[in-house]
N, C-alpha and C positions, 0 to 999 in steps of 0.2 A: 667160663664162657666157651671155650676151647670143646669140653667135655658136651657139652649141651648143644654145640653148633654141630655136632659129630652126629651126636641122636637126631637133631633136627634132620641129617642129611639120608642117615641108612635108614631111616625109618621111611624118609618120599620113597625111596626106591622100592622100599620092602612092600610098602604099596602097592608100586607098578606105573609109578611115572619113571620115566627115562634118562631127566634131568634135573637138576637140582641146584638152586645157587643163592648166594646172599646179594642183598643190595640194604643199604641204609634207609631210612625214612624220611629222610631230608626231601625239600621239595627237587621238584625235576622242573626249574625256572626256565632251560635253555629248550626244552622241547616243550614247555608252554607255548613258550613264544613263536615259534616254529609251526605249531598246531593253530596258533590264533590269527598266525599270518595267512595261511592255507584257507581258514573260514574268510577272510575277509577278501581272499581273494576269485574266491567264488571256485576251489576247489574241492569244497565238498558238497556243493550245491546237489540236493537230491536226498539228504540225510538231515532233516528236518530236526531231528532227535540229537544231533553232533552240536552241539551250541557253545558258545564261547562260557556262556556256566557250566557246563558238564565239563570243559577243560580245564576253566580253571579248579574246582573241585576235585578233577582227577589227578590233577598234578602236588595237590597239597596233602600228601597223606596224613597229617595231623589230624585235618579236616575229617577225614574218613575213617579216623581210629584217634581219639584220644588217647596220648601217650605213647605214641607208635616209636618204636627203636628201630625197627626191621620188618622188610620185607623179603619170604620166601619167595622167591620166583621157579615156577615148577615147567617142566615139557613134557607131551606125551607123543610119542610117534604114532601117526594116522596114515604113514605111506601103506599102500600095497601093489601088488601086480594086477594088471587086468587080468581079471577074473574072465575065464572062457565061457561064452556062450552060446547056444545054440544058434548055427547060421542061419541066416533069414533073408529072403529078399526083401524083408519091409526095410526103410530107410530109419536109420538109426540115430538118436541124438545124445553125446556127451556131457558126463555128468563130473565136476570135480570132485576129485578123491576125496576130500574131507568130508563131504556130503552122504560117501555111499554105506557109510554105517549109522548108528545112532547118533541122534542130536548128543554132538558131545558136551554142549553145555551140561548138560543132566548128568552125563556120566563123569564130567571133572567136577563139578561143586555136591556130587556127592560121595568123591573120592576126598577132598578137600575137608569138608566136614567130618568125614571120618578120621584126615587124617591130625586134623585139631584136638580132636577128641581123645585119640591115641597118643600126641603129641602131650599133653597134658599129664597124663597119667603116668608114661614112662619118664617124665622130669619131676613129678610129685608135686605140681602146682599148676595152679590153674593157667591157662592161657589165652589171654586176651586178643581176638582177634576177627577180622572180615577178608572173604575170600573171594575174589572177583576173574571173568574168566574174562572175554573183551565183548560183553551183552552191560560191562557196569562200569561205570566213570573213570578207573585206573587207566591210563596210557602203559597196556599191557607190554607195547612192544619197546618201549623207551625203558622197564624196568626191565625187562630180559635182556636190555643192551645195558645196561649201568650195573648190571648184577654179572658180567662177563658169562651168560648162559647163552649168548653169539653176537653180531653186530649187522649193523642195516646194512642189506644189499641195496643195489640202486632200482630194485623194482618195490624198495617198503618193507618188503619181506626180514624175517630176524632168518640169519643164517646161521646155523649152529655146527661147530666142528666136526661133530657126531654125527648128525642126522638130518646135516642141508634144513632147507626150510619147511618139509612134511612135517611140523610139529607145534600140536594146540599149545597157551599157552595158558599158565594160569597164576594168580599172584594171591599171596597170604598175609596181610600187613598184620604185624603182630607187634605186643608190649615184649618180646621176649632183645634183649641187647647183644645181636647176635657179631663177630666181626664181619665186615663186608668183605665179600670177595672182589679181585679188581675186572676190571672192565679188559673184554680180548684186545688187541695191536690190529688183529684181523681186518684187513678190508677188499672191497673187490678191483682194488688196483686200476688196472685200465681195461675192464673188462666192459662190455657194453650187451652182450649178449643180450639179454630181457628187452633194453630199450629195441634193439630192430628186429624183434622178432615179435613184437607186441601188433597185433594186425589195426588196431585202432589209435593206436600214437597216445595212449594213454599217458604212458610216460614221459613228462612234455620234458623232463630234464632229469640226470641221477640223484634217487632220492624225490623225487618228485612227481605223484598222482593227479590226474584231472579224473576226478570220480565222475564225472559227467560220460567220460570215454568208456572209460573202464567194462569191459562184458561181466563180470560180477557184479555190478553196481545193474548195469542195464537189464539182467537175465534176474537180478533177485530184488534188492531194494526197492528198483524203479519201477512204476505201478501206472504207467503212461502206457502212449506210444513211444517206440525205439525210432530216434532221428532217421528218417531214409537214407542219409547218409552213409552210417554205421551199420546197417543192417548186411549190408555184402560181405564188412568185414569180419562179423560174428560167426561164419562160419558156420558151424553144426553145434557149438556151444547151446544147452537149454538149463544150464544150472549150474552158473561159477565158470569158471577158468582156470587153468594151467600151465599156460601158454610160457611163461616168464617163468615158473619153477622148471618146468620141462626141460628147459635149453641152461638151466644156469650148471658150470661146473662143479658146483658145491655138492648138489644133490645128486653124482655120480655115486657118492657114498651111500646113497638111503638104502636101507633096509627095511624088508616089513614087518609091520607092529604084531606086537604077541597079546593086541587086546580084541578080548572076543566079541565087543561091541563096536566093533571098526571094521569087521569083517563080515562084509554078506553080500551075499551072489545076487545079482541082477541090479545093480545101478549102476554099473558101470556103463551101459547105452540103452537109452530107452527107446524101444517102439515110436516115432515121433505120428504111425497111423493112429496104433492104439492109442496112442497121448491126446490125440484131437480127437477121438470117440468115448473120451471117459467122464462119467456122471460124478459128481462129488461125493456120492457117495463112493464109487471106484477107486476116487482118488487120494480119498483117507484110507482105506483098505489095503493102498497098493505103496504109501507113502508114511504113514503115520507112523511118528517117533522117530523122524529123520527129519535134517535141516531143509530138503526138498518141502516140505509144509512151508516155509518161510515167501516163498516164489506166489502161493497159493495157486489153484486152479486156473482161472484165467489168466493168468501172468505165465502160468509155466505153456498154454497153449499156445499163448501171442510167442512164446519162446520158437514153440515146437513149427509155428508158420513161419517163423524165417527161416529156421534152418533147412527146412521144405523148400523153400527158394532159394537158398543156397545149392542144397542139394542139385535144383533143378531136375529131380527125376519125377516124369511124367505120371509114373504108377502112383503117385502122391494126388493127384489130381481130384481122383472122385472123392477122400476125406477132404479137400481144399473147398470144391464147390460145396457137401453138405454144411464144414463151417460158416457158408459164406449166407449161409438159412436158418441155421439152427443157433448159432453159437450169440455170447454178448458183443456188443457194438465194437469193443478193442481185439477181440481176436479175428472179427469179421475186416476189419481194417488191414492186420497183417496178412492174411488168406489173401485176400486182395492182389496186395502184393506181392505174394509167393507166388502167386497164379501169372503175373506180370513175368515173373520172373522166369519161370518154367515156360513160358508158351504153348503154341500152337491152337492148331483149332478148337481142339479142346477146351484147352484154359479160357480162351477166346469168349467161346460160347457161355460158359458159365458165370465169366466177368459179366457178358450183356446180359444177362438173364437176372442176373441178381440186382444190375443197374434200374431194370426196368420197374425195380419193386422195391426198391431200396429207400428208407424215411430221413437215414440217420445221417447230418450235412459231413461228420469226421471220414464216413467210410463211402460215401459219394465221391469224393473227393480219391479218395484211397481207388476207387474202383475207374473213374475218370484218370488218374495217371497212370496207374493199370494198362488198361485199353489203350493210352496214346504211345504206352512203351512197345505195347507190340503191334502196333502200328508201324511204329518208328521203324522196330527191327524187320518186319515185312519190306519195307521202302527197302532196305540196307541190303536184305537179301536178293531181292529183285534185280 
């Protein structure tokens, strides 16, 4: 066993994953329970697809591999440094690092496949198994904690001693009987960093997500409008978040990754004018085979008009009014509001102008509180 858990390990590496660790196949009962209280408590509300079946299924590896002894749990480092780009007076919107390389689903389940394949051959026997990245039922980050490959920070995140939290994760459940390795002592102590740095209180307690809050959840999964609420607090965010990896002291250590499909120039800020003048065809051309497809085109716009009223810089203004003409009813809603946001006569004028020809009752409304904001702020300045 000893001899085969060794092959098992220098072989991930020799790969090009970064980490490598054992866990058992026993159920993960105590983060069922944990995951099913969070559905019922309406924090994952928005993730349709997250069902108290897919957890419990996730949590039962037997279920998901007859005969299962072990599960590999693998890492792969996706930090890098912002990549320099050419200065621009257009206004610019951040994209999370995971995002600015390729879909790395693709690139770990077909490293994963491969490395089954190879894993096989160098033991002389077949090897029974399914490999899941966190797109399939596994409670990815529960076996990267049971498998001591890191342990949960209080923003959800798996923290690893290596490589802080920049690191995809991915699990192997296999017939091979491998020993388990033990779970880290590690914890984040009395640290709170992430929770008050988190600009929408996402994190309503340590250890604990309101995905409703969350700018990942708002900028990608969610396929609405963004509460008016939360929309100040998003910042320049148009694809994921960083905010709580950024500040935590773990990933003082990260270093950046030596995988060639994790690294490419130009996502690290996008154009948020060009962003709101791009056709779909544009926007497959300029996106396609990266997790930014996941947002889709109007989703990534309605993104690109908040951070535009965040920004509040006026030069944003004549794409704000064209969206407010051209674009579908949900981006025309957020423009809206960016326009509210930014002011003056300007914005002013192309709020009443779009009002005066406007069908759609969501972005009436959007354009009506608009106009009573800078109203409002007119009285204030006076």
């Amino acid at each position: 066993m000893a001899e085969i858990k060794t092959i098992v390990k220098e072989y991930a590496r020799e790969l090009g994953f970064d980490l490598v660790r054992v866990t058992s196949a026993e159920e993960f009962a105590e983060d069922r329970a944990i995951a099913l209280d969070r559905i019922k408590s309406g924090l994952m509300d928005g993730l349709p697809w997250y069902t108290a079946d897919r957890v419990n299924r996730g949590t039962k590896p037997q279920e998901l591999l007859p005969h299962a002894r072990s599960i590999i749990c693998l890492g792969l480092n996706y930090f890098q440094e912002a990549s320099s780009q050419p200065d621009s007076p257009s206004p610019k919107g951040k994209v999370a690092r995971y995002a600015r390389g390729r879909d790395y689903h693709r690139v770990i389940k077909q490293r994963m496949k491969q490395y089954v394949i190879g894993l096989s051959e160098r033991i002389g026997s077949s090897v029974a198994a399914r490999w899941y990245v966190d797109d399939g039922p596994m409670l990815d980050r529960a076996a990267a904690n049971r498998s001591g490959l890191g342990w949960f920070g209080k923003n959800t995140n798996i923290l690893t001693p290596e490589l802080g939290s920049w690191v995809f994760l991915g699990q192997i459940i296999t017939d091979l009987e491998l020993e388990p390795d033990p779970p880290l002592t590690k914890t984040c102590g009395s640290c709170v960093r992430c929770i008050d740095a988190c600009p929408t209180g996402a994190i309503i307690a340590p250890y604990v997500i309101d995905n409703t809050r969350c700018i990942s959840h708002l900028t990608i999964e969610n396929r609405g409008p963004i509460p008016i609420e939360l929309r100040p607090k998003m910042l320049d965010w148009v694809f994921g978040c960083d905010i709580c990896q950024e500040v935590c002291p773990v990933n003082r250590k990260a270093r950046p990754n030596n995988e060639p499909a994790f690294q490419r120039d130009g996502l690290t800020l996008i154009d948020l004018v060009e962003l709101l003048a791009m056709s779909e065809e544009q926007f497959r051309q300029r996106f396609q085979g990266t997790p930014i497809m996941r947002a889709k085109r109007v989703g990534l716009k309605r993104n690109a008009c908040v951070a535009l009223g965040n920004r509040q810089d006026p030069a944003a203004i004549p794409a704000l009014d064209h969206a407010l003409t051209e674009e579908e009813p949900l981006v025309r809603c957020h423009a809206a509001w960016a326009l509210g946001q930014i002011g003056g006569l300007q914005a002013k004028s192309a709020l009443t102008r779009a009002a005066t020809s406007e069908s759609d009752s969501q972005v009436i409304a959007e354009l009506d509180a608009a106009l009573s904001e800078l109203g409002a702020a007119s009285q204030r300045s006076d």
